[in-house]
N, C-alpha and C positions, 0 to 999 in steps of 0.2 A: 521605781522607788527613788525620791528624792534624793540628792546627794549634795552635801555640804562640807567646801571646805574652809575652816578657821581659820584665821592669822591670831597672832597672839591677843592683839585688843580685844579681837570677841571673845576667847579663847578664857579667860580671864576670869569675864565676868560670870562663868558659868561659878566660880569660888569665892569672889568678891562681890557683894550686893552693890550695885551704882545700875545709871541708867540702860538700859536693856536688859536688865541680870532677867528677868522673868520671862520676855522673848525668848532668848538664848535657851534657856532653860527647858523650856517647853520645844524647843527645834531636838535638843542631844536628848530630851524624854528616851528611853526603850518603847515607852509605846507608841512614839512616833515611827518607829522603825526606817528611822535615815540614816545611811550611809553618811557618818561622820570622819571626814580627812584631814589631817595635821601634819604640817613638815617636821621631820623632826629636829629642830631647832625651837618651836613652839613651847616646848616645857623649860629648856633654859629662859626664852622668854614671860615664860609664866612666873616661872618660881621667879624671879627678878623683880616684877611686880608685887606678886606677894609680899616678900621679906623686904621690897622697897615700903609699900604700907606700915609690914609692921616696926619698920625703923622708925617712921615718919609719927607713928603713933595712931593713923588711923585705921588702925585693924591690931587687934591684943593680940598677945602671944598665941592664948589656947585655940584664937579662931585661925589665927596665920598656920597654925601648927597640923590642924583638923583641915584645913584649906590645900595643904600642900600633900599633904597624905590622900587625900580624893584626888587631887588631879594626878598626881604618879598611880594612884592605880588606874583612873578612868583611862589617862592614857596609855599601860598594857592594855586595857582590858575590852575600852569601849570606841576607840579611834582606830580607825587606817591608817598606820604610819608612813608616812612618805621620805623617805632615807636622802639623803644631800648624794649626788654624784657628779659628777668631774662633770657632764653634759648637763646639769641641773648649774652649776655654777655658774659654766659658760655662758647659759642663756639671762640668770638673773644678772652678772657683771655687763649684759647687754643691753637689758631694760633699764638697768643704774643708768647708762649713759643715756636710752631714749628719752625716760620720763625723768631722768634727776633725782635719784627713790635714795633712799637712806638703806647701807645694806641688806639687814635683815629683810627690809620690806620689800627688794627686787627681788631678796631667793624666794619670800614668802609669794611674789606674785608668778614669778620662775613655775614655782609649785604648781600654783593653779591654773596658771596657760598648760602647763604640761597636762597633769592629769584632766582638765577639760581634751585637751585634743585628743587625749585617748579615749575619752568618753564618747566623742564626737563620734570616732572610729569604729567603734562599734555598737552605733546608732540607740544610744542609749539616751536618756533625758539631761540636759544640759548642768554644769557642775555651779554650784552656786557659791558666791564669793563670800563669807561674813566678812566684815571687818569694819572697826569703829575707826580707819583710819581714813581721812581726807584723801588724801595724796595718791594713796594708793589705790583706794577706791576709783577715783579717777581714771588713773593708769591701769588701772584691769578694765576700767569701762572702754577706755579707747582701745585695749588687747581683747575688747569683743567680748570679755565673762559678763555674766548677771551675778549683780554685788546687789547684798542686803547690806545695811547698818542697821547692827542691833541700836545705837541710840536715836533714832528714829522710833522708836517701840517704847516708851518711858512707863 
């Protein structure tokens, strides 16, 4: 079974329409039946997004509102949470300094080198990266992940 893990850009677009929202969408399907993973730092990321939109005017109240309420439950309900811990910090404050990464996106790569290597461990099918982010993207490609970009998928 397929296993996918988010960063907040892709993470996102499953609640905001832009490009790859339809990609995405069809990956976290239930009938896809993938193992979907998220740090949990992800939904402060999220909701940040959101309610940045709906400040900004491009997303209305009732959809920002209807947007924020599916992702807090999809995230009980339909993600693997991956918890922040002391050994999880150490390693993203380490990759800030390899690749230069902007906090969030060294815990969020932290994240997925870790749960990849344990995937690795017990010879299961390799852990794949989303994220609509450049930089990061990059930096997970050189830590050896296979990274999708949903905007790549328009």
């Amino acid at each position: 079974m397929p296993a996918y893990f988010f960063d907040s850009s892709a993470l996102v677009k499953c609640y905001v329409v832009e490009t790859g929202s339809s990609w995405v969408r069809g990956v976290v399907a239930p009938a896809s039946a993938n193992d979907l993973h998220v740090l949990q730092i992800s939904e402060v990321e999220a909701v940040s997004a959101i309610v940045r939109r709906r400040k900004s005017g491009s997303l209305g109240a009732s959809d920002a509102a209807m947007a924020l309420a599916q992702l807090r439950s999809e995230i009980q309900n339909d993600y693997i949470l991956l918890r922040l811990s002391d050994r999880l910090i150490g390693h993203a404050s380490a990759l800030a300094e390899k690749h230069e990464l902007r906090a969030y996106d060294a815990l969020q790569l932290a994240g997925a080198v870790e749960l990849s290597q344990v995937r690795i461990a017990a010879a299961l099918p390799p852990l794949i990266l989303v994220s609509a982010d450049l930089e990061l993207n990059s930096a997970a490609r050189r830590e050896g992940l296979v990274v999708e970009d949903p905007n790549l998928y328009p």
